[in-house]
C-alpha positions as CSV (number, residue, x, y, z in Angstrom):
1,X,-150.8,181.1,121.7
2,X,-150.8,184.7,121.2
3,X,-153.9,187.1,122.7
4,X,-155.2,189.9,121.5
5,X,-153.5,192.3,124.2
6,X,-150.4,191.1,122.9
7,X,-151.4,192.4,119.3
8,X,-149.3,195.6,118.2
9,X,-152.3,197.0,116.6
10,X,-154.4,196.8,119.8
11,X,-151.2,198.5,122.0
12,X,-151.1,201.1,119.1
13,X,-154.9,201.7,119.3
14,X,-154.6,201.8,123.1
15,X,-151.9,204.6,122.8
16,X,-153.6,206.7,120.5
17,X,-156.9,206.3,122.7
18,X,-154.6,207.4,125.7
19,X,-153.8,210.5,123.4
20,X,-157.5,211.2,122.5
21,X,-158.6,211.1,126.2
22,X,-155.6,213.5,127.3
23,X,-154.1,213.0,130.7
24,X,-156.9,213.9,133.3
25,X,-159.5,212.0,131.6
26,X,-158.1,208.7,133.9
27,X,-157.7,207.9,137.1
28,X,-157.2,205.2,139.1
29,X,-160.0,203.7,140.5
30,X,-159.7,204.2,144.5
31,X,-160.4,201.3,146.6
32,X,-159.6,200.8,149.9
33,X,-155.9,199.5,148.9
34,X,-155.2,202.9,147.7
35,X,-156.6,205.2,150.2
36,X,-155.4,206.1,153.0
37,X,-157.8,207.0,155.7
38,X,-157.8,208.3,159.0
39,X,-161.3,207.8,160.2
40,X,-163.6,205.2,158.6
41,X,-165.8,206.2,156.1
42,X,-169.6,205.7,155.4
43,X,-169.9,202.9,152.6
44,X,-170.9,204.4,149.2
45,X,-174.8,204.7,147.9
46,X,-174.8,201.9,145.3
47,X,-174.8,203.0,142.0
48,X,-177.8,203.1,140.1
49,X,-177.8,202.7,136.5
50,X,-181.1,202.0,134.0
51,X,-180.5,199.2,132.2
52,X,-181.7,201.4,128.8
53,X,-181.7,204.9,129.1
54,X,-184.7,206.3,127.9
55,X,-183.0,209.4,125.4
56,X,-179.4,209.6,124.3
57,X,-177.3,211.7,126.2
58,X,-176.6,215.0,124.8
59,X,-173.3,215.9,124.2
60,X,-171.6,218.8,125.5
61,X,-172.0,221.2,123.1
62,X,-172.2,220.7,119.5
63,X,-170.8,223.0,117.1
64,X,-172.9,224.6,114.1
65,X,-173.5,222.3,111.3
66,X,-170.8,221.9,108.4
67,X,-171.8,224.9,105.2
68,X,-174.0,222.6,102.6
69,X,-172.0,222.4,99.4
70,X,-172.7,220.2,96.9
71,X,-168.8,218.6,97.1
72,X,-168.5,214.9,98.7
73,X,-166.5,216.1,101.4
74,X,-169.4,218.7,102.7
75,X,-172.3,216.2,101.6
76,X,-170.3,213.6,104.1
77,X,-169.5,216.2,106.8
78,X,-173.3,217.0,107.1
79,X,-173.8,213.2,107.0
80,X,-171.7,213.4,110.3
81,X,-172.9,216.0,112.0
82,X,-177.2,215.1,111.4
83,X,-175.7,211.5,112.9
84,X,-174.3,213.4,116.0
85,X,-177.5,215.4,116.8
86,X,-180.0,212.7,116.4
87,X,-177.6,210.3,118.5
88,X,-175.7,212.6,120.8
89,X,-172.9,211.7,119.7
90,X,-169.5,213.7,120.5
91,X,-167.9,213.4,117.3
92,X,-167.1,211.3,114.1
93,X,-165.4,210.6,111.1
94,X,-165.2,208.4,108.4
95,X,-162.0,207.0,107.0
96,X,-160.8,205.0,104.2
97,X,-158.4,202.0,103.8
98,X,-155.5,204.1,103.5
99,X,-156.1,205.9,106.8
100,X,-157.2,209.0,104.7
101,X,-160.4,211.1,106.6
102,X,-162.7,211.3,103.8
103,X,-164.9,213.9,106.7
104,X,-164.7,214.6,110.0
105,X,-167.1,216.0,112.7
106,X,-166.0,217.5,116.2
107,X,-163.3,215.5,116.5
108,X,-161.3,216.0,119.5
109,X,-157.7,215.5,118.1
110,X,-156.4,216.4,114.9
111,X,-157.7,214.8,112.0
112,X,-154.1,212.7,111.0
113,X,-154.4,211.5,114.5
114,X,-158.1,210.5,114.5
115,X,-158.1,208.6,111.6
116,X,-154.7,206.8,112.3
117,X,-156.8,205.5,115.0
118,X,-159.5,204.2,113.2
119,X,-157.2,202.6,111.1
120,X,-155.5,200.8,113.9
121,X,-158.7,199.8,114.9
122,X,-159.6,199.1,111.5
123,X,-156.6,196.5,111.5
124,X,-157.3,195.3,115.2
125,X,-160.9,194.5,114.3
126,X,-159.9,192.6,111.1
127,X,-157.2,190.6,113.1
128,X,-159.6,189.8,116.1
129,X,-162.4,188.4,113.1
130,X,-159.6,186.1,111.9
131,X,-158.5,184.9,115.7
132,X,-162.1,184.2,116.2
133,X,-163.4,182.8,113.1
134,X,-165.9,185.3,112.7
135,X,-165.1,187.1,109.3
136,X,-168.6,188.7,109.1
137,X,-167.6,190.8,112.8
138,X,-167.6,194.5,111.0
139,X,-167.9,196.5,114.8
140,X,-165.1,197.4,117.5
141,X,-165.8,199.6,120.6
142,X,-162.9,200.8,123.2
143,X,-163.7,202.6,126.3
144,X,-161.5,206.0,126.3
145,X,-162.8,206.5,130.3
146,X,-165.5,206.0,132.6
147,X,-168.1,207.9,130.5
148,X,-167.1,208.0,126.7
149,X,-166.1,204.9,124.3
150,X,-165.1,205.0,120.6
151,X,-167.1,202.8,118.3
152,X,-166.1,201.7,114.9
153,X,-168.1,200.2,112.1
154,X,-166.5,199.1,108.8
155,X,-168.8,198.8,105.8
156,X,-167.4,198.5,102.3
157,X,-167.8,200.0,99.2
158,X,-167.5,198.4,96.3
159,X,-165.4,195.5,98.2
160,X,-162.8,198.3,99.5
161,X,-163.4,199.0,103.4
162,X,-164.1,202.0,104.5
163,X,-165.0,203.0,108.6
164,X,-167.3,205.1,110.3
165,X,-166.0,205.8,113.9
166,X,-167.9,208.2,116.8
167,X,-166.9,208.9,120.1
168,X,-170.0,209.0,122.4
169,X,-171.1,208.3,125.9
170,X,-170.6,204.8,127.1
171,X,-175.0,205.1,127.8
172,X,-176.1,205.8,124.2
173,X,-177.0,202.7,121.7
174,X,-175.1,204.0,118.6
175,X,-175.8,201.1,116.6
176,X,-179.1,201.9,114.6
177,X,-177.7,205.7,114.3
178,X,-174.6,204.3,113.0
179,X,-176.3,201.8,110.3
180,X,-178.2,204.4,109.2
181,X,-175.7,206.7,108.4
182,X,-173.7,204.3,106.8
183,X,-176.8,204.0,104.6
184,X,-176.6,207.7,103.7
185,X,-172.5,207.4,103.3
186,X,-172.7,204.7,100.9
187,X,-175.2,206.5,98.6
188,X,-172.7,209.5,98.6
189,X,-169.7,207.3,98.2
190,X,-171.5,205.6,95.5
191,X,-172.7,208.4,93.7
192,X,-168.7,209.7,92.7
């Protein structure tokens, strides 16, 4: 029986993570099979990690909000960029079925490339509902390193998908930023 590594769309969607993370954002993890050392070193503090962190994570740097306009595109774009503030997200955009950005925020690629991915991921999370009988399963999240992940939501409109994708730290709860967005999306989206 066929896994879900083996699935073309998750290899794509691993490739085009690779791409998004560039080359230093990875490296191997060093354990003592991959050091060499000449003198034996103190064991490491364990880590300490809260189990909930008490405030998002605040990205980097944010740049200034999108120009308000009264077009779609500007209305989604500030959408996106209110989402990122309030829930330190990096970046995000949202996509349609066809892979086309409808608006995108911060995003650290170019825009063909970051919303090829959330298709891939789009199609990976449709295929992975199927394999696993869970039809309703609408959320996907990939870690790009140690610190950030990508996270994407479909939602539909008017029975045509559509995904919301961020890129955030790997600490922050997304979800009830994310649902609310999608909230305001769908209203825009609605209101062609």
């Amino acid at each position: 029986m066929k896994t879900l590594k083996d699935s073309s769309e998750i290899q794509e969607a691993a490739r085009i993570l690779d791409e998004l993370a560039g080359p230093a954002a990875w490296s191997p993890p060093r354990t003592p099979g991959f050091m060499r050392r000449s003198a034996p070193q103190p064991a490491p503090a364990p880590r300490q990690t809260p189990s909930r962190p008490s405030a998002p994570a605040a990205p980097t740097q944010l740049p200034p909000p999108p120009p308000e306009g009264e077009t779609r595109g500007a209305r989604l774009e500030n959408v996106l960029y209110a989402m990122c503030k309030r829930g330190g997200f990096i970046g995000a955009v949202i996509a349609d079925d066809d892979g086309l950005p409808l608006a995108v925020f911060n995003s650290p690629v170019q825009e063909e490339a970051i919303s090829a991915f959330t298709i891939v991921l789009g199609d990976a999370l449709s295929k992975a509902a199927k394999l696993l009988d869970q039809h309703d399963a609408n959320n996907i999240s990939m870690d790009i390193n140690y610190t950030d992940k990508v996270v994407l939501r479909r939602f539909f409109i008017n029975e045509i998908p559509s995904y919301l994708m961020v890129i955030c730290s790997q600490e922050v709860d997304e979800r009830g930023e994310i649902e609310l967005s999608i909230d305001q999306v769908a209203g825009i989206l609605h209101a062609r």
